[in-house]
Steps between C-alpha positions, in 0.01 A plus 500: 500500500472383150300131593283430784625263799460124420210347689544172657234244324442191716401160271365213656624235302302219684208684409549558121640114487143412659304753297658393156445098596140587606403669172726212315245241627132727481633512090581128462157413699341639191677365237541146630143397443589620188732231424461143342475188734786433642711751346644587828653168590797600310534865604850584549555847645791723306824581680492235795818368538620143405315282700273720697244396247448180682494634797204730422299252330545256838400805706190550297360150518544488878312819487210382288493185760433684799253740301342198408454353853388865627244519238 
């Protein structure tokens, strides 16, 4: 037998998506105090399709609200 047997290598992609979005957030938590006063308003985030721009920044205000009324 020239090469060993293939070994079966199990990913959890839920995981990784998690994992990579967790660590996403810890590094922008320490770079947004970093930024100017109301830099952020206008964030767009790269690659979202036409449209889902708006979407995001409704779904982030409605989040901030109920933080807001939690806190």
């Amino acid at each position: 037998m020239m090469y060993p047997a293939p070994v079966r290598t199990e990913v959890e992609t839920f995981g990784l998506v998690v994992g990579a979005a967790t660590k996403g957030f810890e590094i922008f938590n320490q770079i947004k105090g970093m930024l100017p006063e109301g830099m952020m308003k206008n964030l767009k985030i790269p690659g979202l399709p036409k449209g889902m721009q708006a979407q995001v920044k409704n779904l982030v205000g409605k989040f901030n609200d109920a933080k807001g009324m939690i806190d």
